[in-house]
Backbone bond lengths (Angstrom), bond angles and torsions (degrees), N, CA, C in turn:
res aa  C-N    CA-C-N  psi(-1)  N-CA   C-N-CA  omega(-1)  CA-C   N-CA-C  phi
1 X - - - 1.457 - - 1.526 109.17 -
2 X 1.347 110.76 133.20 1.531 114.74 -176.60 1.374 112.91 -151.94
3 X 1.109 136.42 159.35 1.503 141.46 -178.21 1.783 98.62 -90.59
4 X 1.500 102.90 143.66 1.451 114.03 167.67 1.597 110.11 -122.24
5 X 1.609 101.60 169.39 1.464 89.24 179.49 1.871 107.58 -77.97
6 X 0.707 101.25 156.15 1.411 113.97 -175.42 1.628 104.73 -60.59
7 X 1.265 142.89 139.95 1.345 145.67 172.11 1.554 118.95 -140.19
8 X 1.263 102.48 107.51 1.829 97.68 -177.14 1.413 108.20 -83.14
9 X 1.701 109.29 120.73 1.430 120.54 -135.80 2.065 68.96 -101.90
10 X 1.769 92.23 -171.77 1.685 103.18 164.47 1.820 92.19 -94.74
11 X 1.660 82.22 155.46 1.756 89.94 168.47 1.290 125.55 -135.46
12 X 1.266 134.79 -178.50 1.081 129.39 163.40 1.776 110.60 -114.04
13 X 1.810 99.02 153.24 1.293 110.78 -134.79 1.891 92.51 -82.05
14 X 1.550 123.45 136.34 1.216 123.93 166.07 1.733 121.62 -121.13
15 X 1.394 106.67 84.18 1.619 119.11 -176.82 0.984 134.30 -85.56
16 X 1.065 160.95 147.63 1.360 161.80 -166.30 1.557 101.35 -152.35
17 X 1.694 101.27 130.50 1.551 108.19 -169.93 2.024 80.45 -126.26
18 X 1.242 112.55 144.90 1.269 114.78 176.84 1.314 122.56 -137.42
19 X 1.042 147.46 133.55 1.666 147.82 -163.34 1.432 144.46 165.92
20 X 0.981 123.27 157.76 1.517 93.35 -171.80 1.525 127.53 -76.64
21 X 1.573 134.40 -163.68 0.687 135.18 -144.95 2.177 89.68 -93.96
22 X 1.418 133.78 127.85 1.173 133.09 -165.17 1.652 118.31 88.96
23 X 1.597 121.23 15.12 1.536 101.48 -160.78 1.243 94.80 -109.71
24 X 1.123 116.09 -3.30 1.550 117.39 177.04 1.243 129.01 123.03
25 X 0.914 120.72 -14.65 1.435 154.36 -170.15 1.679 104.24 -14.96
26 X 1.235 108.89 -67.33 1.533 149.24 -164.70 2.020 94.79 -46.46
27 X 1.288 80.72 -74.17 1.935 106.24 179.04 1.289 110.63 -63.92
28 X 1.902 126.65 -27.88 0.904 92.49 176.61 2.012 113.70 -101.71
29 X 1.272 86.55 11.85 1.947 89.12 160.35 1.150 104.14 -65.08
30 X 1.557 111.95 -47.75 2.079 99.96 -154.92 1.200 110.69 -59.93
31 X 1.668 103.59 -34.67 1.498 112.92 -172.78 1.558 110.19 -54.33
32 X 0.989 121.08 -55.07 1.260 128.24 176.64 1.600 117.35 -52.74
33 X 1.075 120.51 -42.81 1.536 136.11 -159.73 1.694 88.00 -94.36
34 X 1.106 126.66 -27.02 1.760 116.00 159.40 1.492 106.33 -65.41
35 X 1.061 115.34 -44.61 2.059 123.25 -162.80 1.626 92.86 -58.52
36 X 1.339 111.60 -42.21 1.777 111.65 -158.30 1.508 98.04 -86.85
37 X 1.459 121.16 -19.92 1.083 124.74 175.53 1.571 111.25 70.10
38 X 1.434 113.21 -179.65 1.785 135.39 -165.67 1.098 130.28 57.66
39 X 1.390 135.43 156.44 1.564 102.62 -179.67 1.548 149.36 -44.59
40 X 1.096 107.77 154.41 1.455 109.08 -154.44 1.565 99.20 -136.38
41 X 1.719 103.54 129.62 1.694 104.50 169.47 1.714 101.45 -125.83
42 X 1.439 90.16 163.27 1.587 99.34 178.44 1.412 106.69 -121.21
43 X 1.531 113.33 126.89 2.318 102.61 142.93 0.990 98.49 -87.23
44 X 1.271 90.25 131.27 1.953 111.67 158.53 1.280 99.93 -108.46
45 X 1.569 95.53 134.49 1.896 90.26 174.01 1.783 88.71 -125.60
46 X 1.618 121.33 0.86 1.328 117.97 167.73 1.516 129.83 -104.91
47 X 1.351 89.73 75.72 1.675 116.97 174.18 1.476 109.04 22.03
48 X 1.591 88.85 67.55 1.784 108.42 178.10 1.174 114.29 26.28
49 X 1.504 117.03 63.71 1.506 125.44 123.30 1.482 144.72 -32.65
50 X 1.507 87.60 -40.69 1.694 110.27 -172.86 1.470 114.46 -80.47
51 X 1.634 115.39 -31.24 1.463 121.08 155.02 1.765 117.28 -49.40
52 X 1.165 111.94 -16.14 1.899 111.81 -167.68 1.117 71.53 -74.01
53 X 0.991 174.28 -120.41 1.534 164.58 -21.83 1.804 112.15 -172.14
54 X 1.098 97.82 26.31 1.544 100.95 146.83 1.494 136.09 -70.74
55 X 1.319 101.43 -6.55 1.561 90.74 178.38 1.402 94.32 -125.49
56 X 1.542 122.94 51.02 1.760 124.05 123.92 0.873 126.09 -103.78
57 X 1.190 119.52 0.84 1.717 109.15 177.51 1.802 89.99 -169.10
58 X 1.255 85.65 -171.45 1.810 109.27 -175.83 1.492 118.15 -113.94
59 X 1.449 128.73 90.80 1.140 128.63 -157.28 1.447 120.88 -140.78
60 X 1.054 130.57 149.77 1.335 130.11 -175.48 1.763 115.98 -95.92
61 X 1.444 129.12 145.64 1.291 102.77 -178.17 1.824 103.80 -150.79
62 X 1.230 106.28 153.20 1.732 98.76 -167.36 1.697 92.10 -124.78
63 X 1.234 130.46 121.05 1.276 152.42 -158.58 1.601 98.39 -98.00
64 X 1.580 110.49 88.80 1.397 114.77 -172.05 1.909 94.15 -83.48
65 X 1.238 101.62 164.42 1.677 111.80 -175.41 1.143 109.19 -133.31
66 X 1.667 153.15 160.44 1.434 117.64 133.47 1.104 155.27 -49.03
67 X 1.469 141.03 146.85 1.505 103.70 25.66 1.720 124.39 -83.85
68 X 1.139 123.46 163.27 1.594 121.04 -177.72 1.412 114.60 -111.37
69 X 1.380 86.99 51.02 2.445 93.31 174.61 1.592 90.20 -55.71
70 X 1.250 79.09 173.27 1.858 95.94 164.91 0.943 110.08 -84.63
71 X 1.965 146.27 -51.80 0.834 134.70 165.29 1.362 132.96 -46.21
72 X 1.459 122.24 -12.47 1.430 131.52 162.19 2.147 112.98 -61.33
73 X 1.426 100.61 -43.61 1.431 128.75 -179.24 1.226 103.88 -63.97
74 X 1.666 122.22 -56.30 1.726 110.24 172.47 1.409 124.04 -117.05
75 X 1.260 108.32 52.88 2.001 145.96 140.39 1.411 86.93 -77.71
76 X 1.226 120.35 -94.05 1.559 119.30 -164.12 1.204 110.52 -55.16
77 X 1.609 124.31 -28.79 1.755 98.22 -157.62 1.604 86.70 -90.12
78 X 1.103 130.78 -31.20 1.831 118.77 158.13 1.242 111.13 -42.78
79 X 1.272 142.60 -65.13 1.399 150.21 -179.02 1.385 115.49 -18.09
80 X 1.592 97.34 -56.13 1.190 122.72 -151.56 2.104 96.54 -81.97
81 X 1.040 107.34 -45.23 1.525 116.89 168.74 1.424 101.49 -34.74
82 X 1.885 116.75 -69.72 1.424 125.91 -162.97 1.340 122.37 -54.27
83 X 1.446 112.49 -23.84 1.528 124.85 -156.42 2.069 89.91 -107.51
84 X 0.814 129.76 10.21 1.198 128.34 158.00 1.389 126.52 88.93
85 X 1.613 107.33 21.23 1.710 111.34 -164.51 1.458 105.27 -82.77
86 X 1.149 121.15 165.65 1.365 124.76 -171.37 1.856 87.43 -112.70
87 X 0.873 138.42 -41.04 1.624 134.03 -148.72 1.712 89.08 -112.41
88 X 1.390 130.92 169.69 1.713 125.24 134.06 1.547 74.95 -156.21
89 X 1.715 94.20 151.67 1.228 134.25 163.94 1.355 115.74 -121.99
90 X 1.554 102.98 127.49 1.367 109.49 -160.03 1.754 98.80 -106.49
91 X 1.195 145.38 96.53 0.979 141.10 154.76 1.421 138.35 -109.52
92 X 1.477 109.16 121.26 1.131 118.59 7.30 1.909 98.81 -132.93
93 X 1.561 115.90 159.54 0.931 110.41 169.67 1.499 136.51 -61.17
94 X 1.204 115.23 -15.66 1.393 127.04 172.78 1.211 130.32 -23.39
95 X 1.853 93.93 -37.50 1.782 105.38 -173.87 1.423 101.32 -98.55
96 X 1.007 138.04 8.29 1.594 147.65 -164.79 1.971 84.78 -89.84
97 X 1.405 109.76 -35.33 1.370 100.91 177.00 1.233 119.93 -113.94
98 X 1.704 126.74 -37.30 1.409 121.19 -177.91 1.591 116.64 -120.75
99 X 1.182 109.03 14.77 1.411 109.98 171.38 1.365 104.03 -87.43
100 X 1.271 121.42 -154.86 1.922 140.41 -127.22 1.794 77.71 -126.81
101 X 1.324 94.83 114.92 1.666 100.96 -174.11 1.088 131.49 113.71
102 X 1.798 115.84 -45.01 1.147 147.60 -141.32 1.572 111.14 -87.13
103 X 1.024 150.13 171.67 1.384 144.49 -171.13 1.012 116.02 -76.96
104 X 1.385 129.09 -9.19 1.784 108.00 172.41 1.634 106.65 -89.93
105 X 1.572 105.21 -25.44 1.811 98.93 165.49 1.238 114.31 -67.71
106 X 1.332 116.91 -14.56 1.590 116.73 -166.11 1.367 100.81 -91.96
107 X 1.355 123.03 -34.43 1.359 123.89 172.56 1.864 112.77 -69.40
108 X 1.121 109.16 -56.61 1.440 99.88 141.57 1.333 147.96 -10.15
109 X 1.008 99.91 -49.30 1.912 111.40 -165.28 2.003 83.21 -86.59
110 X 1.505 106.63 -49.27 1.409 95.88 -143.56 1.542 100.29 -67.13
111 X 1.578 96.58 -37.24 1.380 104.43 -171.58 1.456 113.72 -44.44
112 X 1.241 116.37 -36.79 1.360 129.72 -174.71 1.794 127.79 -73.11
113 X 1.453 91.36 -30.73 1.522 124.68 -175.30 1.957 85.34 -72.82
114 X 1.274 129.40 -28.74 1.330 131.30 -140.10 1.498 103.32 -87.84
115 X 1.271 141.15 122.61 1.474 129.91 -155.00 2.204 114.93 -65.85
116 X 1.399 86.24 -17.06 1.568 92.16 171.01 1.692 101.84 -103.49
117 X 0.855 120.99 -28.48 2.000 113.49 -162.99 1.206 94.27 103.12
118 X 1.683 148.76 36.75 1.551 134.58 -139.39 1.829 86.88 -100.96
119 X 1.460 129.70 86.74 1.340 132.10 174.44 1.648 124.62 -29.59
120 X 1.590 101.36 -40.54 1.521 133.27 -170.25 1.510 100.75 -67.70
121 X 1.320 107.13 -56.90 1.803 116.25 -176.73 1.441 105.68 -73.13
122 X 1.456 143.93 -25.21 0.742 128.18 -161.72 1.500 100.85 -88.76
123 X 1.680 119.57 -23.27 1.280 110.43 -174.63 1.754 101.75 -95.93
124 X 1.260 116.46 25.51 1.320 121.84 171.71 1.438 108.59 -83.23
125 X 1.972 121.50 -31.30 1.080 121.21 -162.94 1.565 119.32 -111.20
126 X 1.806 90.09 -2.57 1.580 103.44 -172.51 1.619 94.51 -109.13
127 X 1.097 129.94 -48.69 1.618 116.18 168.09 1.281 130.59 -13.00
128 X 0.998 99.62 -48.71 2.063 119.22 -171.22 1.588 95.63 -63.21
129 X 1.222 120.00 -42.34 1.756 130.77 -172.64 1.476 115.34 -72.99
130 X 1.494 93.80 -24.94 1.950 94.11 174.26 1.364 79.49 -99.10
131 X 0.938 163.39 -110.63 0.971 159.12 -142.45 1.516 128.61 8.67
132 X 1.712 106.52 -72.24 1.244 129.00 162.62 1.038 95.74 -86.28
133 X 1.874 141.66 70.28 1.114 143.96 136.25 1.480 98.44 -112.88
134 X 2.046 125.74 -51.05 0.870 116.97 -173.89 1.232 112.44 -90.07
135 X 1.340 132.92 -10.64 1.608 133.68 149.64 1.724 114.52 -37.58
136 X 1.383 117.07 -27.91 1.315 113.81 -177.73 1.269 114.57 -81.39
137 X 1.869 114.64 -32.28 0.880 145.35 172.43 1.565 102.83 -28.70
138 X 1.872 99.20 -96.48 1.469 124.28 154.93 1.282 112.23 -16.67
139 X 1.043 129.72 -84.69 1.567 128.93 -174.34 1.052 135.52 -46.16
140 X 1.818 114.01 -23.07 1.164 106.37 -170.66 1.749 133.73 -77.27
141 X 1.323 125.35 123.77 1.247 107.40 -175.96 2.008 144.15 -48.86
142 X 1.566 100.80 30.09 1.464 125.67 -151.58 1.193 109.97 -130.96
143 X 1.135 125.62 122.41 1.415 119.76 -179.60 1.696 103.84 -61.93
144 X 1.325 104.01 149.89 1.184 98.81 -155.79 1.501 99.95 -145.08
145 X 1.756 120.27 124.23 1.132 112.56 -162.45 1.883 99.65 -138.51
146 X 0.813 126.40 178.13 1.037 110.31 -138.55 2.046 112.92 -174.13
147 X 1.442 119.57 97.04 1.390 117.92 168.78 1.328 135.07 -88.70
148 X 1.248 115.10 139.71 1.698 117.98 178.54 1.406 112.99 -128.09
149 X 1.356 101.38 136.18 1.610 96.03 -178.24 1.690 114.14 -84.75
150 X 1.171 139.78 153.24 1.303 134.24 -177.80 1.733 110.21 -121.92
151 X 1.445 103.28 160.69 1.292 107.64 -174.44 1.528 104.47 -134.23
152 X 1.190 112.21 154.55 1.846 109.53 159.95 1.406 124.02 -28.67
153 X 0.995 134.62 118.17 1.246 121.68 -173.00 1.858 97.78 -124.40
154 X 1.507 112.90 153.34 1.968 134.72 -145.68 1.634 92.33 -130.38
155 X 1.123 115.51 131.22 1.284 121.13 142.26 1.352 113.49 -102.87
156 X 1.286 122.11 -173.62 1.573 130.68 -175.40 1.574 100.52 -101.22
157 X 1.155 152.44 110.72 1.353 130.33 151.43 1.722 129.71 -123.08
158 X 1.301 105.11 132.54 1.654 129.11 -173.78 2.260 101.47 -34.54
159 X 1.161 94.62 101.42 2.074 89.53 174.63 1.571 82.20 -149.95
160 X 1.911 83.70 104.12 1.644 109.27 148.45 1.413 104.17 69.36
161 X 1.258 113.83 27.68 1.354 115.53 169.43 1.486 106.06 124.60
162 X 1.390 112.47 -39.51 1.623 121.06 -148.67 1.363 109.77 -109.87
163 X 1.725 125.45 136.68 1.051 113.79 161.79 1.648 136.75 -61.08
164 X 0.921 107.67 124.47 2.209 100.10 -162.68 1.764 89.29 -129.68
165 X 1.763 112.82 126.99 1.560 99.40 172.51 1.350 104.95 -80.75
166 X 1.444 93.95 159.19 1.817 118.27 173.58 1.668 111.84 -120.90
167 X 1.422 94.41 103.76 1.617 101.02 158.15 1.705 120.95 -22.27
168 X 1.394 120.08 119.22 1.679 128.21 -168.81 1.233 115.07 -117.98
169 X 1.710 128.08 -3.39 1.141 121.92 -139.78 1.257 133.80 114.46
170 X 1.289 123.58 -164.81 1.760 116.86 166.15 1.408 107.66 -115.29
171 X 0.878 122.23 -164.39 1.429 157.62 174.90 1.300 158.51 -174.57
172 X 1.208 123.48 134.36 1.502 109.17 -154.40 1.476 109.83 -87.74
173 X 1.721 106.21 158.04 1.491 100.71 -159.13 1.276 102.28 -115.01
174 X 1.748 99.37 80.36 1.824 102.66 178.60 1.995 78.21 -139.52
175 X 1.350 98.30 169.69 1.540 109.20 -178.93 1.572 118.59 -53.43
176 X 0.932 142.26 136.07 1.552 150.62 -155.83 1.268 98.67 -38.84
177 X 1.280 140.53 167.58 1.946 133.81 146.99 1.566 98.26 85.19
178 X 1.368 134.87 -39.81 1.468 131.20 178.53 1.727 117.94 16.51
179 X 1.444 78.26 -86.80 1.625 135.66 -155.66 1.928 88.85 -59.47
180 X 1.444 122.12 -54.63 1.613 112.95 161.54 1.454 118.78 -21.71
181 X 1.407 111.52 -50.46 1.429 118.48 -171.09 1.510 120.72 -59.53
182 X 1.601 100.11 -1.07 1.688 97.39 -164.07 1.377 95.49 -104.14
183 X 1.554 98.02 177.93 2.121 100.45 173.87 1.640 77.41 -109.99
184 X 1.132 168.57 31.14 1.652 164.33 142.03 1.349 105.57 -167.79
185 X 1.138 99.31 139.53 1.588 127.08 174.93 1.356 98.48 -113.39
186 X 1.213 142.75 130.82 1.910 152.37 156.69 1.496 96.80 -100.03
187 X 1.599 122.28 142.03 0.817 115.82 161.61 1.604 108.11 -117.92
188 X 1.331 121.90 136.78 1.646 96.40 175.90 1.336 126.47 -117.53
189 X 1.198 112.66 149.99 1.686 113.03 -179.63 1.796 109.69 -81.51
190 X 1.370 101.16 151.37 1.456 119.15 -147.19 2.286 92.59 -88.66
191 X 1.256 85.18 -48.30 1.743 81.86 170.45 1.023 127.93 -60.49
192 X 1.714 110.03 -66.70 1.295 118.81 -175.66 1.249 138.08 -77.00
193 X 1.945 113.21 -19.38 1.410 149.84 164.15 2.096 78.91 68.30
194 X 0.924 98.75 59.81 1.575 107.48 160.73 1.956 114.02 -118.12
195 X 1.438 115.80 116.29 1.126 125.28 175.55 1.503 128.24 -55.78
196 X 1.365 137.55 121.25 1.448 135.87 171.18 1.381 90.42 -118.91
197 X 1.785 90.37 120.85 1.963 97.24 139.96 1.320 127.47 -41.55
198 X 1.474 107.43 154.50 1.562 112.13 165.49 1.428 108.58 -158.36
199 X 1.331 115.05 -10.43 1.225 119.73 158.52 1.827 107.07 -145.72
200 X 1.749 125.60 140.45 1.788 102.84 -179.68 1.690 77.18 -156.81
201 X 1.022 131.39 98.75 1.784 127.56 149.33 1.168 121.00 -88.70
202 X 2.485 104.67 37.77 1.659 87.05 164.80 1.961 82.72 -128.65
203 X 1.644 118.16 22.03 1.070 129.88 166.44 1.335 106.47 43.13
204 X 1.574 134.61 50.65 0.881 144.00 -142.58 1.976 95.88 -126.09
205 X 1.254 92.66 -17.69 1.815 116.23 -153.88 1.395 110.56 -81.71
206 X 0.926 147.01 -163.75 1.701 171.45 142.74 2.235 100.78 -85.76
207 X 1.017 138.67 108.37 1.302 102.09 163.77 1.707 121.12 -64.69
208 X 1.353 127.44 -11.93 1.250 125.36 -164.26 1.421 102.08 -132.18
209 X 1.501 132.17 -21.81 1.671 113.54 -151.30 1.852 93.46 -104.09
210 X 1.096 104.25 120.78 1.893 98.25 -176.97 1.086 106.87 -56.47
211 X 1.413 132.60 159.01 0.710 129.25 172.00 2.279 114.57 -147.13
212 X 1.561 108.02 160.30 0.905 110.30 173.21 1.948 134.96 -63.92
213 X 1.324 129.75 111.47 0.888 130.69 -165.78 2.034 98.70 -79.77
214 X 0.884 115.99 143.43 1.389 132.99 -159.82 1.904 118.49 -164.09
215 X 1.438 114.00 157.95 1.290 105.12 160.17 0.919 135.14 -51.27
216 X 1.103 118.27 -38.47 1.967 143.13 171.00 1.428 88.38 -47.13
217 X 1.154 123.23 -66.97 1.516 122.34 -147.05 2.088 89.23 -54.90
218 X 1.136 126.53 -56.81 0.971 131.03 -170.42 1.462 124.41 -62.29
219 X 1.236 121.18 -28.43 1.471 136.95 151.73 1.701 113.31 -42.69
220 X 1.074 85.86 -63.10 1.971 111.91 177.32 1.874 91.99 -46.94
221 X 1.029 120.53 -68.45 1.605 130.88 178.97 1.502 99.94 -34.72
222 X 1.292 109.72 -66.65 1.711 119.25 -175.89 0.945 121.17 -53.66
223 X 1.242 129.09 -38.93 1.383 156.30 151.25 1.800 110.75 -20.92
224 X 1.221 89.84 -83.03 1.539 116.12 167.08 1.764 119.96 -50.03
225 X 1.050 136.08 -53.32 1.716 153.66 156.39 1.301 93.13 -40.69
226 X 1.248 120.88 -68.43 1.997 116.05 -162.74 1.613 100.04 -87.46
227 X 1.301 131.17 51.94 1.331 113.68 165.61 1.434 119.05 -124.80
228 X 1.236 93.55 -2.02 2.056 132.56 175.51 2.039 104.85 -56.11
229 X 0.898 88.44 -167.69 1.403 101.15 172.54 1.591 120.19 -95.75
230 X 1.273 122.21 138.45 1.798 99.88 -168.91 1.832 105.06 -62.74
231 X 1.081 109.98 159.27 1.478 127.85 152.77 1.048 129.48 -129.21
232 X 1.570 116.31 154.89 1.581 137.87 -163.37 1.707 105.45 -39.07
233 X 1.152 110.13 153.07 1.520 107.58 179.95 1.473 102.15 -89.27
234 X 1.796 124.43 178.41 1.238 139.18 148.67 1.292 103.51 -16.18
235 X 1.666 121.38 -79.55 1.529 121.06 -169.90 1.100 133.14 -66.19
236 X 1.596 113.13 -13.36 1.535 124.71 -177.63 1.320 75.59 -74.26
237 X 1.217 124.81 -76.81 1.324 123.94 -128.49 1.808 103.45 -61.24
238 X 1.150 117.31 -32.97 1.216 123.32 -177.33 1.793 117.36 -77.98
239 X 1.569 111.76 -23.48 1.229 123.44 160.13 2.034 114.07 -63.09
240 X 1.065 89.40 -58.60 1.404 101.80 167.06 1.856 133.20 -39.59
241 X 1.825 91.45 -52.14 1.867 108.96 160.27 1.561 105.51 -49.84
242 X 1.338 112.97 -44.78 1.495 123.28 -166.30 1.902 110.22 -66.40
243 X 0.822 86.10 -28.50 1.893 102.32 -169.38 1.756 97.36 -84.42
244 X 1.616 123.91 -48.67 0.550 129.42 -179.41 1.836 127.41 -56.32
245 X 1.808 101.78 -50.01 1.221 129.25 164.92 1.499 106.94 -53.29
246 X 1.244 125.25 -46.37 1.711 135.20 -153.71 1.471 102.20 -81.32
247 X 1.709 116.45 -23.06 1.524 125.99 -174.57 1.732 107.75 -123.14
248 X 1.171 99.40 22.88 1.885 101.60 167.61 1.425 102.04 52.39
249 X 1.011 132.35 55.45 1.350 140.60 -178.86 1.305 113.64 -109.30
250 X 1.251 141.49 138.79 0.652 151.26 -170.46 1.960 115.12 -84.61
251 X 0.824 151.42 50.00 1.827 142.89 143.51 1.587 101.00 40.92
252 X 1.065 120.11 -77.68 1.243 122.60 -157.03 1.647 109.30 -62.50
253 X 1.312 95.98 -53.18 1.719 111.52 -178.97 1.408 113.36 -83.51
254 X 0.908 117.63 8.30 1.752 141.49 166.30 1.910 91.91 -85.36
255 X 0.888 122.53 -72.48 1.452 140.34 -176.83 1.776 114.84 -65.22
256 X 1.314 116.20 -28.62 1.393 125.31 155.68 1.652 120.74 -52.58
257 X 1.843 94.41 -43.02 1.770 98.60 -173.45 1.335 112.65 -95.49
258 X 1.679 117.28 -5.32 1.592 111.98 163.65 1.569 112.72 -107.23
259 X 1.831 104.81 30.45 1.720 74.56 -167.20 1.394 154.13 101.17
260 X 1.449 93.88 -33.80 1.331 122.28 -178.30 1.665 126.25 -75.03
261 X 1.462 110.12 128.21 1.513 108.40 159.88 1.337 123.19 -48.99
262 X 2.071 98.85 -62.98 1.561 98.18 178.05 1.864 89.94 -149.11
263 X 1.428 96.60 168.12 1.225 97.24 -166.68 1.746 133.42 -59.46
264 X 1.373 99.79 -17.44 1.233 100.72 158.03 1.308 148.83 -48.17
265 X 1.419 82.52 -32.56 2.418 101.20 -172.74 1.477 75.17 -77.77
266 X 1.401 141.61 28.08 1.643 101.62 156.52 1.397 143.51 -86.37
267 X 1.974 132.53 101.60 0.906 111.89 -145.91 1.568 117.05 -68.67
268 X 1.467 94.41 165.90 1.531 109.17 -161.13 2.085 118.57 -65.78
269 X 1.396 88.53 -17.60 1.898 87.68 168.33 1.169 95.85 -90.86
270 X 1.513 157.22 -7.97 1.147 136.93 157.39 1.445 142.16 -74.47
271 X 1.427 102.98 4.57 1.868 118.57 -153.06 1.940 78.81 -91.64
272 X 1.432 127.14 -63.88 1.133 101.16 -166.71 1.226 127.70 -46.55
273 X 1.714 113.67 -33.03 1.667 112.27 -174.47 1.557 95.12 -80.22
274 X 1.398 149.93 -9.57 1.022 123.57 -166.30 1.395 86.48 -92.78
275 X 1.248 129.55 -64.91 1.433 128.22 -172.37 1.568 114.53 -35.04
276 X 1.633 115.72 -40.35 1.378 104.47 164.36 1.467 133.18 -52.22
277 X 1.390 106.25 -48.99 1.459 118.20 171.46 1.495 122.84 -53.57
278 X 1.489 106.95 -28.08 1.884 111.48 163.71 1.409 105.79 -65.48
279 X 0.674 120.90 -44.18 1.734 136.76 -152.30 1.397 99.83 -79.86
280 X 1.410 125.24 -23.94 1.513 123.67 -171.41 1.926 108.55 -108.95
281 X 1.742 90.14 -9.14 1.698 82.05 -162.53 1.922 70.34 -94.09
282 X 1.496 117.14 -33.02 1.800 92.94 -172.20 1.521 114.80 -62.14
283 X 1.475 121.85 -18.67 1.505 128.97 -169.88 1.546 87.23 -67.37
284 X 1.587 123.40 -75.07 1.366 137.87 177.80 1.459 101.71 -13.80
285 X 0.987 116.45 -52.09 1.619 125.44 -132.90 1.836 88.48 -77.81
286 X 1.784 91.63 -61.54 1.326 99.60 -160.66 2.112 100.00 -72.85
287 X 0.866 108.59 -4.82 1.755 109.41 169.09 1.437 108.13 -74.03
288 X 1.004 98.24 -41.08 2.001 101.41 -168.09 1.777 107.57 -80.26
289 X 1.562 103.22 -18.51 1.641 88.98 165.89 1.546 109.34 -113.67
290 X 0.939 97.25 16.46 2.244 97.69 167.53 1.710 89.68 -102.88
291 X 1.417 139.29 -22.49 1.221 143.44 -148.98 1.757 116.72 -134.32
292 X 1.526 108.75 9.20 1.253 88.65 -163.44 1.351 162.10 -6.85
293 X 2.066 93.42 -48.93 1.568 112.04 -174.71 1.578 114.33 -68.51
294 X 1.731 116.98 -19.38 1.075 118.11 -148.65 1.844 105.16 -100.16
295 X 1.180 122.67 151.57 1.537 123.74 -150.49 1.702 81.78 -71.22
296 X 1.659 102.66 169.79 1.714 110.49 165.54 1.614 81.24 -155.32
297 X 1.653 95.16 141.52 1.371 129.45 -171.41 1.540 95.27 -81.87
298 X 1.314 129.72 106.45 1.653 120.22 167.54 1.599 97.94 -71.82
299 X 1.394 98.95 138.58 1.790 113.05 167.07 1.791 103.55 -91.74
300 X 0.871 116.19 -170.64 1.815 119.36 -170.98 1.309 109.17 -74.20
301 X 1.370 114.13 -38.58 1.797 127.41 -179.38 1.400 96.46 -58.87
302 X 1.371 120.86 -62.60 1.480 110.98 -170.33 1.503 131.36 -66.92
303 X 1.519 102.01 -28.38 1.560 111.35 160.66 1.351 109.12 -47.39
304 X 1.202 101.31 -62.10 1.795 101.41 169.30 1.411 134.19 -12.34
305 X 1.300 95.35 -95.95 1.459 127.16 147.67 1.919 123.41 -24.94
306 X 1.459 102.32 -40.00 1.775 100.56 179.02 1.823 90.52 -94.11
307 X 1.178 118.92 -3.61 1.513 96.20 -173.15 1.650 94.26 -89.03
């Protein structure tokens, strides 16, 4: 483990538009997902909404139904990788948690299935499943954008002795912390369909003045994503899994020694030296078992890897 200099790589885009049910949500993904441009697919899991708006742009769309597991959510959002889209819009995630299928029935069922009702254990075995829902999220090589519906949201507060809730706002109705996972959160208002930040680490935003969501706005995004360092394409990166797989290497600890979230962010002047370094620890590898007695030099990857 070692520190590198820091490098603001290119990325792919992770958004979150949030609001209630009518604020626009839907329209103002496409808008955006035109600005960033290339092909573009949608889930609709709201009884083709996303079709009203076929005639702004040119888009592909897969009409999810119940039930809404997570593993139903990344079937398609893999799918959607293979078939070559540059954009997916996921609308909306909402049911990924409280719709008909979705993990709070699933937490439900198990809890119930559980010989005490033990609430605690049951979300011991259903966690892991949202989990690798928004891991697919993260990972996927696609810009990836993304609606939540929001509701009133209560705090508890102390009047005259007594706890009484107080209206706070809204909130979006995906599992607590979500919304961290994004590089922008939009929130939108239901009248005016005017956008407020609430989360933006490409500081691109207003923190306070709403504002209109537009193609522009999404250009501006693209703008911002491609100003990084290049990175490996689709096939590198998948040539690379292969090299990795072919020499018992480990992915993760591959991504530990560059830095890396996941193997993709690897920038693109680095793929030849990394690919060399596979290539020398598999030579190593396969010398030391045609050779046992004879010493083999570990390089940094393999230290890795034997620790």
């Amino acid at each position: 483990m070692s520190f590198q200099k820091a490098i603001r790589k290119k990325a792919k885009l992770r958004l979150a538009l949030t609001g209630p049910s009518g604020s626009g949500k839907t329209y103002s993904a496409l808008l955006l997902a035109k600005g960033i441009g290339g092909r573009i697919a949608v889930i609709d899991t709201e009884h083709g909404s996303a079709s009203l708006y076929a005639d702004v742009l040119d888009f592909d769309v897969l009409n999810l139904a119940a039930p809404f597991s997570p593993e139903r959510y990344i079937e398609v959002i893999t799918d959607a990788a293979r078939s070559g889209y540059d954009v997916l819009i996921v609308d909306s995630i909402t049911h990924e948690w409280n719709g008909k299928g979705g993990i709070l029935e699933i937490h439900d069922r198990v809890t119930r299935a559980h010989p005490r009702g033990n609430s605690y254990t049951a979300w011991a075995e259903v966690t892991p499943r949202h989990n690798a829902f928004v891991e697919a999220l993260l990972q996927s090589p696609l810009h990836i954008l993304v609606t939540m519906r929001s509701k009133q949201d209560f705090v508890l507060t102390d009047r005259n002795g007594k706890q009484v809730p107080q209206k706070v706002g809204l909130a979006p109705i995906q599992r607590d912390g979500f919304e961290y996972e994004m590089t922008v959160v939009l929130d939108i208002e239901q009248d005016r369909h005017l956008a407020t930040v609430s989360k933006d680490r490409t500081r691109l935003f207003s923190d306070s003045t709403p504002e209109p969501i537009t193609e522009q706005t999404g250009r501006q995004l693209m703008e911002w994503l491609e100003a990084g360092a290049n990175l490996i394409t689709i096939d590198e990166r998948n040539r690379l899994l292969a090299l990795l797989d072919d020499a018992e290497l480990s992915s993760i600890k591959f991504c530990e020694k560059y830095g890396l979230s996941h193997v993709s962010e690897l920038p693109q002047d680095t793929l030849n030296e990394a690919m060399d370094a596979i290539a020398e620890f598999r030579r190593k590898k396969q010398a030391m078992h045609a050779s046992p007695s004879e010493p083999v030099n570990l390089t940094e990857i393999e230290q890795k890897e034997a620790a």
